[in-house]
C-alpha positions in Angstrom: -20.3 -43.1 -52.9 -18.8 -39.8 -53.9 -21.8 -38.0 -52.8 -21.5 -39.7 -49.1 -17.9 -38.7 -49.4 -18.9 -35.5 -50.4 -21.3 -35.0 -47.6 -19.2 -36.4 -44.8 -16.1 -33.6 -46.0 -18.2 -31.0 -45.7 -20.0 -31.9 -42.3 -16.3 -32.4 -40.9 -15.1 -28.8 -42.4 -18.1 -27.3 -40.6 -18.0 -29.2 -37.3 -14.6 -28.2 -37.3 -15.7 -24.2 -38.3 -17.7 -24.1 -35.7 -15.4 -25.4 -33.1 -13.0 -23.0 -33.7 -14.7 -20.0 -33.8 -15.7 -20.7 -30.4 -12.3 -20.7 -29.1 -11.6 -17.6 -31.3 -15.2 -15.8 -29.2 -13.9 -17.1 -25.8 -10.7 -15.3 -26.7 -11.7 -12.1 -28.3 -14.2 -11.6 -24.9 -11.2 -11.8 -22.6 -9.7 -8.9 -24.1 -12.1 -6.6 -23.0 -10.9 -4.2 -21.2 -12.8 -4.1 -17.4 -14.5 -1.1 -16.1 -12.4 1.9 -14.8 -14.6 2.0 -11.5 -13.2 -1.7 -10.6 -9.6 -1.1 -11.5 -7.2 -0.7 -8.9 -6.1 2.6 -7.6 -10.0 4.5 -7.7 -12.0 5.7 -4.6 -13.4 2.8 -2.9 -15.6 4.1 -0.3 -19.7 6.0 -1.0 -18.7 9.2 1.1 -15.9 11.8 1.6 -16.4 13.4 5.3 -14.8 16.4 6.5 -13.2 15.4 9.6 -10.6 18.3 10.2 -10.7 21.6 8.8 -10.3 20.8 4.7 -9.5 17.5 5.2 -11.9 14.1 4.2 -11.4 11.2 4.5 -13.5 7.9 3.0 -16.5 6.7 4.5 -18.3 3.8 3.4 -21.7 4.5 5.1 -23.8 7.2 5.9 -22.3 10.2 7.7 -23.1 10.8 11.7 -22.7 13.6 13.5 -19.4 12.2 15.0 -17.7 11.9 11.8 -17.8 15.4 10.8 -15.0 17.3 12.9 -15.4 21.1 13.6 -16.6 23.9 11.7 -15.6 24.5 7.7 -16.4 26.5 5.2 -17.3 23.5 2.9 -20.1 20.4 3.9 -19.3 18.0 6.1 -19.9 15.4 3.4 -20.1 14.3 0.0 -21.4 11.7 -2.2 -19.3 10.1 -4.8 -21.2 9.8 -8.2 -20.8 6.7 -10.4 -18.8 8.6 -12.8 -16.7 9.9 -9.8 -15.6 5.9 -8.7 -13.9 5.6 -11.9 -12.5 9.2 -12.0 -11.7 9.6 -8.0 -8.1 8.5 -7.3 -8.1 5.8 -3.6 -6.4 8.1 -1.6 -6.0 8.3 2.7 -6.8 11.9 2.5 -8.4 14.7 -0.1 -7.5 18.4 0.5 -10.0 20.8 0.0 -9.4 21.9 -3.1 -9.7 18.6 -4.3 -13.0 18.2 -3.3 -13.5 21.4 -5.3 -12.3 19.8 -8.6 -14.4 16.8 -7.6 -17.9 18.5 -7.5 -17.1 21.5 -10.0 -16.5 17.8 -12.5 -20.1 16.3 -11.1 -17.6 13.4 -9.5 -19.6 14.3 -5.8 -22.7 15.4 -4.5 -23.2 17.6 -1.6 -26.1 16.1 0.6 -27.6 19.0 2.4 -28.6 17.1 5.1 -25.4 17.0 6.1 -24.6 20.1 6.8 -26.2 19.7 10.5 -23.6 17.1 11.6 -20.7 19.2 12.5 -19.6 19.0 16.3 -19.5 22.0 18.4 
């Protein structure tokens, strides 16, 4: 009878073991902290287009012609690298020397096919 009493004591203390180390796993994973690129306050959009002299603006699909405005020293648009969603602040508006930062960290990508889409 001991034995049984034993047995049943110790299947009870591991039941109960295992239980709660589930609760402490479904915890723990919580706290993870979530990716940068999906935390609020980072670029949003695939493309920054030049649509005024040294001024872009977001674009979430490819460049036309009609979104690149005049003529500029730098492209008409960039792409922005994984690394740059969660490194890019969500802004209306990036200055030009912004955009320099951006590319000189490998945060965009000039697309040389853009540079044929500026208006006249």
């Amino acid at each position: 009878m001991k034995k049984f009493q034993k047995l049943a004591l110790g299947l009870i203390v591991g039941a109960m073991a295992i239980g709660f180390s589930a609760f402490t796993n479904a915890h723990s994973k919580s706290l993870v902290k979530p990716n940068k690129a999906v935390e609020a306050g980072m670029i949003v959009d695939n493309y920054l287009v030049q649509s005024s002299l040294n001024v872009f603006d977001q674009l979430s699909s490819a460049p036309v012609a009609s979104d690149c405005g005049g003529t500029a020293t730098r492209d008409c648009a960039y792409s922005v690298t994984s690394t740059g969603k969660s490194n890019i602040p969500n802004q209306s508006s990036y200055t030009g020397s912004e955009i320099d930062t951006y590319v000189s960290n490998g945060w965009l990508t000039a697309d040389a096919s853009t540079k044929a889409l500026y208006q006249p």
